[in-house]
Every structure is written in C-alpha cells, then in structure tokens.
Residue frames relative to the residue before (quaternion, step in Angstrom):
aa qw qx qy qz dx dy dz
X 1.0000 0.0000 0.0000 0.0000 0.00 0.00 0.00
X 0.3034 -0.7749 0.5372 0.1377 3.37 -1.36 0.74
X 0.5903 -0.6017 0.4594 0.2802 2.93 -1.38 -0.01
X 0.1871 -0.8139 0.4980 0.2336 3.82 0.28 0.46
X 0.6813 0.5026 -0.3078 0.4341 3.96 0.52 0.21
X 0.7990 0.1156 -0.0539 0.5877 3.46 1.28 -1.11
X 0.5939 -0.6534 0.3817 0.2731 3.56 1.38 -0.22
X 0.6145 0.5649 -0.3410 0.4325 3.29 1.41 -0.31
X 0.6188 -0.6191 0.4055 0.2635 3.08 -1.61 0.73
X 0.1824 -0.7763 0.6029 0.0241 3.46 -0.46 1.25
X 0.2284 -0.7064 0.5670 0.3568 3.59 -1.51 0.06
X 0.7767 -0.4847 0.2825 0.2865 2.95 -1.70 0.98
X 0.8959 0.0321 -0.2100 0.3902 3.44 -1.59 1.11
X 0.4260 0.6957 -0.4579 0.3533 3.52 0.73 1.12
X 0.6516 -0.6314 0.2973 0.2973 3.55 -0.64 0.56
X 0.8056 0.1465 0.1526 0.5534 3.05 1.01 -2.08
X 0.4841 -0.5523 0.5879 0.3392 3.63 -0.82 0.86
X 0.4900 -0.6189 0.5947 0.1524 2.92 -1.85 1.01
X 0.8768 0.2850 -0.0321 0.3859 3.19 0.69 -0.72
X 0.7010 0.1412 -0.2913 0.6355 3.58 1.54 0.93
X 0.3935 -0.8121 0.3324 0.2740 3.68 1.63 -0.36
X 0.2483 0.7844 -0.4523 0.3443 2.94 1.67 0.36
X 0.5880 -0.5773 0.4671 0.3206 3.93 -1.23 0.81
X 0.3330 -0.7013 0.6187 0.1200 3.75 -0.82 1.03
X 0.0443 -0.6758 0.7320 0.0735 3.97 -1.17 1.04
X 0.3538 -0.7199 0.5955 0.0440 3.10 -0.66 1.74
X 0.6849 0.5296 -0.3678 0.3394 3.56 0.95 -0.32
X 0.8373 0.1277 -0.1548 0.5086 3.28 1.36 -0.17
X 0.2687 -0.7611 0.4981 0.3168 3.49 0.09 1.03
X 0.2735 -0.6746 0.6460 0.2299 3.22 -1.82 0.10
X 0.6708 -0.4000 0.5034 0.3696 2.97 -1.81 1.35
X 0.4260 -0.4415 0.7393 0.2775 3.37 -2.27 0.39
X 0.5490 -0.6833 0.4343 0.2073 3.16 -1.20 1.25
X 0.6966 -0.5651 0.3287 0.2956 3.69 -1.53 0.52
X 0.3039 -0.7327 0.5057 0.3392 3.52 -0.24 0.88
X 0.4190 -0.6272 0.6179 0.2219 3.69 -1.28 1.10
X 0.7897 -0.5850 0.1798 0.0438 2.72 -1.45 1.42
X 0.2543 -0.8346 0.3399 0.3511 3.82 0.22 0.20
X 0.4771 -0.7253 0.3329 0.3680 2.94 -0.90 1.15
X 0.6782 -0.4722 0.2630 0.4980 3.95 -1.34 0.38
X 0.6372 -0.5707 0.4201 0.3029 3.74 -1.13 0.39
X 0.8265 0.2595 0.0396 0.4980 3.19 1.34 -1.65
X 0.5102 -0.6779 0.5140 0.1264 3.41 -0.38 1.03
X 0.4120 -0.7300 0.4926 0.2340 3.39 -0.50 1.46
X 0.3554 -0.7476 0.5106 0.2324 3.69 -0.88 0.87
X 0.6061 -0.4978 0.4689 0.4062 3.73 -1.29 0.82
X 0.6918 -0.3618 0.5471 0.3019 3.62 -1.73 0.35
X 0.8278 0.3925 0.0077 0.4007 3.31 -0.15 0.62
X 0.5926 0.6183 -0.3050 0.4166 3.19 0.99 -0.65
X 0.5711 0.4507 -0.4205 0.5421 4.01 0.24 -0.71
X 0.7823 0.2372 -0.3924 0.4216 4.05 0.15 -0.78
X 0.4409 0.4998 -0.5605 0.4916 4.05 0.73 -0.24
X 0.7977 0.3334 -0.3850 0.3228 3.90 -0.12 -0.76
X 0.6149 0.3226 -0.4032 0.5960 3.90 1.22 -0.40
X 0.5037 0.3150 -0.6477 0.4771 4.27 0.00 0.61
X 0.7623 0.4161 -0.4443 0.2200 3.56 -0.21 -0.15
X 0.6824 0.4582 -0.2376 0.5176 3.00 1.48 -1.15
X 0.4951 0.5796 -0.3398 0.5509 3.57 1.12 0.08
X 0.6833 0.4932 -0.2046 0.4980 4.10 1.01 -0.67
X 0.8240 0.3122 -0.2240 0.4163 3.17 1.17 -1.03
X 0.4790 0.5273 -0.5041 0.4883 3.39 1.68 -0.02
X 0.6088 0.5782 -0.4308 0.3309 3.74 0.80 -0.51
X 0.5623 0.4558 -0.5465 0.4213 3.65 0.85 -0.62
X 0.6650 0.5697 -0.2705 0.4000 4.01 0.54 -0.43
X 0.7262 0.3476 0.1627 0.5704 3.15 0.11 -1.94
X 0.8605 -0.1098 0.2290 0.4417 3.85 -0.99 1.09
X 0.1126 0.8932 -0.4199 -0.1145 3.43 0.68 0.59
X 0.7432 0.4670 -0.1891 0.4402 3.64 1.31 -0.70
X 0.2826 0.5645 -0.4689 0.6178 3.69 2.11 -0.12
X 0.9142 0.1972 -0.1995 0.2926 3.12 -1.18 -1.72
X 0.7245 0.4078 -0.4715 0.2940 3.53 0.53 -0.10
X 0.4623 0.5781 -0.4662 0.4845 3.78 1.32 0.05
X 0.6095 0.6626 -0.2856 0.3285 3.74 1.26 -0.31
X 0.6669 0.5524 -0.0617 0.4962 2.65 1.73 -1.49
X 0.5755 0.4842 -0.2710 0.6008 3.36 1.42 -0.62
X 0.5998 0.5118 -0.4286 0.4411 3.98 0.46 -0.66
X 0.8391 0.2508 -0.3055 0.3738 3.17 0.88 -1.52
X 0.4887 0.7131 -0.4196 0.2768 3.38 0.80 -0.20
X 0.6609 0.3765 -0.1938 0.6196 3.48 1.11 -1.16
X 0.6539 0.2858 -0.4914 0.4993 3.74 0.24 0.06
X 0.5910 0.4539 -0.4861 0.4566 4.27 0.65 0.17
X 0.4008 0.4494 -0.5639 0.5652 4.01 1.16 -0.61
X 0.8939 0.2280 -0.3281 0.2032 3.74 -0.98 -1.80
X 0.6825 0.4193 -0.5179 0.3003 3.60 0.65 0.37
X 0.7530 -0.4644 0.1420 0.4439 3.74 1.41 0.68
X 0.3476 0.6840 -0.5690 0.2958 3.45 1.19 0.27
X 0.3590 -0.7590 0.5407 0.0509 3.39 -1.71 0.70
X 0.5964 0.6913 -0.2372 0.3319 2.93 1.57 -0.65
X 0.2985 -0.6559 0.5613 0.4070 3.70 -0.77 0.01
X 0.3686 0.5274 -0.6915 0.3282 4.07 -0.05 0.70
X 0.7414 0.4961 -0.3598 0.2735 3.79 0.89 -0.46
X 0.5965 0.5867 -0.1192 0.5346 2.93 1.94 -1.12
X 0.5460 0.4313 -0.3931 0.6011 3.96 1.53 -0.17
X 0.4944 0.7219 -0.3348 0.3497 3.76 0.99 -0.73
X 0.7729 0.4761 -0.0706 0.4134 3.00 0.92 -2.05
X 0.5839 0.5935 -0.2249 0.5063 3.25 1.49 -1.48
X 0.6622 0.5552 -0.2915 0.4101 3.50 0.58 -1.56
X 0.7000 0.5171 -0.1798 0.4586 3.87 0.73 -1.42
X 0.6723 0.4340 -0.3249 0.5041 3.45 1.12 -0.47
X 0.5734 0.5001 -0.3267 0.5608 3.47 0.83 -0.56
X 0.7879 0.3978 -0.2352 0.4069 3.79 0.61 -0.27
X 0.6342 0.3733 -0.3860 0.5564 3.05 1.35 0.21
X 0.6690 0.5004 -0.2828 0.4712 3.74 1.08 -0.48
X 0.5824 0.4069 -0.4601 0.5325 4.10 1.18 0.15
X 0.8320 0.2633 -0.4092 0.2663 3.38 0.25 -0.16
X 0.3965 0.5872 -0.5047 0.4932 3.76 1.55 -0.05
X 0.6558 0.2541 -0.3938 0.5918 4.54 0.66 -0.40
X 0.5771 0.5386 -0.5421 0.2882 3.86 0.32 -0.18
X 0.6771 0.5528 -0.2036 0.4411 3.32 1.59 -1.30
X 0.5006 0.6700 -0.2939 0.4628 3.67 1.66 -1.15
X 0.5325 0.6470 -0.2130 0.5024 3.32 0.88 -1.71
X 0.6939 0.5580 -0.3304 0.3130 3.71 0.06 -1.69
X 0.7676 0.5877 -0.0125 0.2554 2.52 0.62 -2.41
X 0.5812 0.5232 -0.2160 0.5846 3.53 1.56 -1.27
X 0.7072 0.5443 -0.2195 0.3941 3.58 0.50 -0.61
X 0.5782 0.5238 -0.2607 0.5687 3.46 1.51 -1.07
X 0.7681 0.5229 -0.2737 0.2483 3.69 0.86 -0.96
X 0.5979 0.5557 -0.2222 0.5333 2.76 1.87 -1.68
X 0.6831 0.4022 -0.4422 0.4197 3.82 0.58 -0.73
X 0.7911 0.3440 -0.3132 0.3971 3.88 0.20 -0.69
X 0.5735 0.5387 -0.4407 0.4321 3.43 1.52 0.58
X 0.5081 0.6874 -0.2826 0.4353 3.16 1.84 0.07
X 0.7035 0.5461 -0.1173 0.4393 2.77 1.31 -1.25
C-alpha cells in the first residue's frame, strides 16, 4: 500500500503515513506512483563538433599521409567548426596540428635544398 500524498510505501491498515503523516484511506489503496522518466543517455553535442573531430583526424593523418593537402583540410575544417560555435579544443588541436604539418615539411624541403648546395659546392 501507498501513500496517496507522498507516494511512499506504507504498511497495510494503518491510519497515518509514517513518513509525511498525511491521513491513510484504507478503503482504497493507492497505486505505487509512476517512475519519472530517464534522463537521455547521450548528451546533445555542441554545433560543430563532428567537423572539430574530422579537422583533427584529418591534421594528424597529415603529419604522415599528404602532409600539406590534409593539413590545409584540417585547418578549413577546424575554423569552419570554431565559426559555427564549437568550444571545444578538438578544433583548436585540429588547427594547431595542420599548421605544424604544413610547416615540417616546407623546413624538411628548406633543409633538403641547403644541403644539395653546400654538398655540390664542395665538390
């Protein structure tokens, strides 16, 4: 038996609730109240989020893979996931990451280039 004011479980043919003191009608028990609803598993996702996660993953394949393509990619998408309101920093590592990938291999190539001269100026 319930409690028809607070909902708690009461035992059977008492007067007064134990636990709000509210008058008991013994003549009609009350249902056990509706469990409230659960809340949603998943957390709605910021504006933005799905492109902050492909500018990063799009930067770090670039330090590897195509390094000046995918990291100008990562930077497009990154700054178009900032201007549609993202907050996170998966866009800002995105952006960061893509710069760093286009700027080791323009000194990897710098690097190349000095070396080719100094050796055949040796020579």
């Amino acid at each position: 038996m319930f409690c028809t004011k607070c909902g708690k479980e009461i035992t059977d043919g008492v007067k007064f609730c134990s636990h709000c003191g509210a008058e008991v009608n013994s003549a009609k028990p009350a249902a056990a109240p509706a469990p409230k609803p659960a809340a949603p598993a998943v957390p709605a996702q910021m504006p933005g989020h799905d492109l902050a996660v492909a500018s990063l993953c799009c930067s770090i394949g670039s330090l590897t893979v195509f390094p000046i393509v995918l990291g100008i990619v990562g930077i497009i998408l990154g700054c178009v996931a900032k201007s549609q309101g993202y907050k996170g920093s998966l866009a800002t590592a995105g952006i960061i990451c893509g710069i760093i990938s286009i700027i080791l291999p323009i000194i990897g190539i710098i690097c190349y280039l000095l070396f080719m001269f100094f050796l055949a100026s040796a020579l």
